[in-house]
N, C-alpha and C positions, 0 to 999 in steps of 0.2 A: 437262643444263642446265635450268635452273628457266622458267618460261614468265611472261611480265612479266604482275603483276596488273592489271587494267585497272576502273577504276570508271567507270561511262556514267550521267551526270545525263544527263534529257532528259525533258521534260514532256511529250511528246506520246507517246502510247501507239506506232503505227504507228513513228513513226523510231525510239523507241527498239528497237522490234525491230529495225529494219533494221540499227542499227547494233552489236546484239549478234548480229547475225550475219555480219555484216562481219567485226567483229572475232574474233568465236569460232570461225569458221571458218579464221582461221589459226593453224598450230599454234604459231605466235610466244607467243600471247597468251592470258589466261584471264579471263573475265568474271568477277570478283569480287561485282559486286552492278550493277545497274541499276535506278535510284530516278529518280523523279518531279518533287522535287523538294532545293534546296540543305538545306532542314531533314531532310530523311532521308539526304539524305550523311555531312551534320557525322554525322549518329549513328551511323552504322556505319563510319565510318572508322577507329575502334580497332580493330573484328573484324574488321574485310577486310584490312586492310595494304594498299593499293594501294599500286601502282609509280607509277600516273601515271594522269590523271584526263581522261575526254572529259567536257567541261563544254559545255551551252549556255548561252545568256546572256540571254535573260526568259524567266525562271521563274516560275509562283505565289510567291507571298511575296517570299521573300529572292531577289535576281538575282542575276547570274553575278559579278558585279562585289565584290558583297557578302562570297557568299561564298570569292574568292578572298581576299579582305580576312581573314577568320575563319580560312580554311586556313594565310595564310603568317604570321598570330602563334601561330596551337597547333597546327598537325602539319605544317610546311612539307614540300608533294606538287608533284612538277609536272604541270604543267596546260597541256590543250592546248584552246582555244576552241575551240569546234565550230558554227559558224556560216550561218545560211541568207544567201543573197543580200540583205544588211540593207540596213534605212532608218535613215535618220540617225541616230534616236535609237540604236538597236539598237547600231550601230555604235561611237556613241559611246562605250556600254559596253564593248563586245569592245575597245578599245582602253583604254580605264581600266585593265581588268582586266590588262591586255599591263603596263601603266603599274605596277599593282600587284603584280604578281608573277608574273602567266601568261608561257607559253612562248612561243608561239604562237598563233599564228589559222588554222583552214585551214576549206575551204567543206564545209557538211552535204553529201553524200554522200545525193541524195533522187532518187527517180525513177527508176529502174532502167533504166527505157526509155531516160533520157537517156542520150544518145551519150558525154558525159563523164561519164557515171557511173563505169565502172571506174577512170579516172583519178583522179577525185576519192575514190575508196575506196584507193586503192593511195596517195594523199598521205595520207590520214588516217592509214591504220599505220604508213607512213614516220615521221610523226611521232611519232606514240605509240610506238614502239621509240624512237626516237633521244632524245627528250623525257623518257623515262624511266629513262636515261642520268645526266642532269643533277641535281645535287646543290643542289639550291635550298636559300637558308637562312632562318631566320626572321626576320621585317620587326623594324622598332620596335629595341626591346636589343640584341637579337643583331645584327643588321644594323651598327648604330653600333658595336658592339666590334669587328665581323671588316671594318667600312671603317675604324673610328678617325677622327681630324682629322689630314689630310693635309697635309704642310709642306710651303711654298708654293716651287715647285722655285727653284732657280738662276737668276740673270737670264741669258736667250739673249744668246747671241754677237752683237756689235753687226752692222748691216747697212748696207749702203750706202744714199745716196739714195735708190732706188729702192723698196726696201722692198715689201713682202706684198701680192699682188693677189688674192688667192682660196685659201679655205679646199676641200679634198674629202673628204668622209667617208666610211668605209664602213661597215655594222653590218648585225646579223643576229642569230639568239637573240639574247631580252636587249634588243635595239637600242632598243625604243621607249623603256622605261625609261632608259635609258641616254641617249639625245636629249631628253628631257625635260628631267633633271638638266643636261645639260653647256648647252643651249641657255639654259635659266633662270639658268643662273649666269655667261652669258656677256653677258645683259641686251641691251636695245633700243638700245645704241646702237652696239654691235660691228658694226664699220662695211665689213669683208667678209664680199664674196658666199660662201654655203657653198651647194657642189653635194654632193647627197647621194644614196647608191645603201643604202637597207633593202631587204634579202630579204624580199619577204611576197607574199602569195596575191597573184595578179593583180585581182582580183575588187575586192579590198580599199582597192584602193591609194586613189584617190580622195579614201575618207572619210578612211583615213588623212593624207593631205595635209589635207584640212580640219581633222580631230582637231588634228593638228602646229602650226598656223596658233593652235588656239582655248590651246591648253594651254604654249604657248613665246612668246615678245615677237616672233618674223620670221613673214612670210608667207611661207608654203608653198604653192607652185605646181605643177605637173606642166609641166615643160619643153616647148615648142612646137616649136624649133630655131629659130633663127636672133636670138632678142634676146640684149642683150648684160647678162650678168647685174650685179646693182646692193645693195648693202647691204640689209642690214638683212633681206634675202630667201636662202628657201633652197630650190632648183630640185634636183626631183627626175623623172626620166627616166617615160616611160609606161610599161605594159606590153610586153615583148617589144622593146625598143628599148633600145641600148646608148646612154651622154650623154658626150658630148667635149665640146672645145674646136677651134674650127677659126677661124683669126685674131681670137680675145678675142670670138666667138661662140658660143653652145650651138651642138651640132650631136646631130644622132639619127642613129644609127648600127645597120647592119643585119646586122653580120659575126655571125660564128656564136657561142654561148654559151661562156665562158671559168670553170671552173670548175662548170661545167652551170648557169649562172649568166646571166642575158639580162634586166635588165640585169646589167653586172659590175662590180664595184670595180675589178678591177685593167685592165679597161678605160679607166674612168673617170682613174683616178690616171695611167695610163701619154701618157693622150691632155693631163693637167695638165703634165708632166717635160715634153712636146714641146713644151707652147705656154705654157708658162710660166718654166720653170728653175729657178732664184731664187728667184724670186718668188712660186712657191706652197707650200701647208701641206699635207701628205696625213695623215688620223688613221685609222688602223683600230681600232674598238669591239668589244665584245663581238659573239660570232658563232660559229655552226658551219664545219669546214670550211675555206679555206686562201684563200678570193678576197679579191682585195686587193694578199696582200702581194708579186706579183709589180712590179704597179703601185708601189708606195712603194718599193718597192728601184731602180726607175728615173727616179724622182722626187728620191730621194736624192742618186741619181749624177750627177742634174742638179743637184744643190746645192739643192735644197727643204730645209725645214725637216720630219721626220718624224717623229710618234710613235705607239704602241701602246698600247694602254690594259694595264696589268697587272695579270699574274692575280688579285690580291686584293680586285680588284673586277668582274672578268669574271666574268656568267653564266654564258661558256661562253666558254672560253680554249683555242679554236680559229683563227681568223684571225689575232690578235695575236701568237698562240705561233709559228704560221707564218709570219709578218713578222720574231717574233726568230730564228729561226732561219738566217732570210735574212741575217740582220745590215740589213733595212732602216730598222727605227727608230733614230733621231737618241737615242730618250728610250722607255723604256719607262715608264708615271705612268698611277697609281692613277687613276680618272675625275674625282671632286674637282678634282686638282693639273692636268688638262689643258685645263678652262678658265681655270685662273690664267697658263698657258702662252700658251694662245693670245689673252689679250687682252696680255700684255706684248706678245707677237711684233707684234700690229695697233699697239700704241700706239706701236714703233719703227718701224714701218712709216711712221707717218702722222708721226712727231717724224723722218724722215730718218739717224736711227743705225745 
């Protein structure tokens, strides 16, 4: 079996050794080239063939961001951020890059002494194996030919008075991107609460909330428990704490991880079906791995409205494929066509159909 090529930007002398020894030291993997900077990447990236690329993200020159930008129009690679415990700005970036084409975000792996060092080494190759899996394609032409322009689905099955109280999302690979696009085409005035569970570093999450906030029309908050969620907003769960619903309340939840997953989607979606029925929307997005769609298939049953994003716009058509398999999605739709979905569903929701 061939050993996944590995390319490590890293401008700083010390980490990048640490992390080509990190990485070379498992027989998974093979250091192809470790460069200094994104202009010495771009140029050896004909010679090396990497599988998948540990990037940081301020670099001398060209930054991380940049050069994901240059990667996924001439040799789309996937890419795993490699990130220190960032300041805003820093951050900003590691999420652009997520936005432009990167896989992932997981923490620099620095300090040996630290206690989470091994951890934090053993996520990095997790991802760089699994990361390098994924079949990313090129942004700009190619991208709009293998999305095309998506027809705008079926008008949903009319609804009672009561109509749609809350949207639950789940995503993972892929996700940010993916929550950018659906959130900006669902516009500022899409008038239910969306609770959402993205997979990502704990570390992260924060900025990420903030990021979400500056780059989408809703405010993005980290759920507290107990207020009662409100338009136009979208509440996402803390580190290590699962997000319900407990009588049209958030509620933070301490039960054990569902899909090695804390917070869960199908936590999340299962705790919507109890205290909603009807009345709510569950979507699983792009994602590694199967969390979620235990949730939407109970969501279903409750007579929710369900869908999955489909593979010809999944980064990574693991969750969704998991949800069809269940038979939990109502609607499997391209990402495009599942904001044109879910603003009919709200506007029958609020017209009483």
């Amino acid at each position: 079996m061939s050993r996944i090529k590995v390319l490590i930007v890293e401008d700083s002398l010390v980490v990048r050794e640490l992390l080509k020894h990190i990485i070379g030291a498992d027989p998974r993997f093979e250091v192809v080239a470790a460069v200094e900077s994104a202009e010495q990447a771009l140029a050896v990236m004909d010679a090396v063939t990497p599988d998948v690329i540990s990037l940081d993200i301020r670099l001398p020159g060209m930054n991380g961001l940049e050069f994901t930008l240059q990667v996924m129009r001439s040799r789309p690679t996937p890419i795993v951020v490699v990130a220190a415990n960032v300041d805003d700005d820093e951050l900003g970036i590691a999420m652009n890059a997520l936005r432009a084409g990167a896989l992932s975000v997981v923490e620099k792996p620095v300090g040996v002494a630290n206690l989470a060092f091994d951890a934090m080494a053993e996520r990095l190759k997790t991802q760089l194996a699994i990361m390098s899996q994924v079949k990313v394609v090129r942004q700009g032409i190619d991208r709009g030919l293998r999305f095309g322009t998506p027809e705008a689905p079926p008008p949903p099955p009319r609804r009672g008075a009561q109509g749609y109280g809350m949207v639950g999302i789940v995503s993972s690979t892929g996700g940010p991107q993916a929550l950018v696009q659906l959130m900006g085409a669902l516009g500022p005035a899409f008038p239910l609460p969306i609770l959402l569970v993205q997979h990502i570093t704990a570390s992260f999450l924060e900025g990420f909330v903030a990021w979400l906030s500056g780059v989408t029309p809703f405010t993005a908050v980290v759920a507290a428990g107990g207020e009662v969620p409100e338009g136009g907003h979208v509440y996402v769960p803390p580190p290590d704490r699962h997000l319900g619903l407990d009588g049209g309340r958030l509620a933070l939840l301490d039960e054990a991880p569902v899909c090695s997953q804390r917070p869960s989607g199908s936590v999340l979606l299962r705790s919507m079906a109890k205290g909603l029925g009807r009345r709510g929307i569950g979507v699983i997005l792009t994602g590694m791995g199967a969390d979620g769609a235990d949730g939407l298939a109970e969501m279903k049953k409750a007579g929710a409205y369900t869908i999955a994003e489909d593979d010809s716009t999944c980064v990574v058509y693991g969750m969704p494929a998991a949800a069809a398999k269940l038979g939990a999605a109502k609607e499997m739709l391209p990402l495009p066509s599942i904001a044109t979905r879910l603003l009919q569903l709200a506007e029958g929701g609020a017209k009483g159909e």
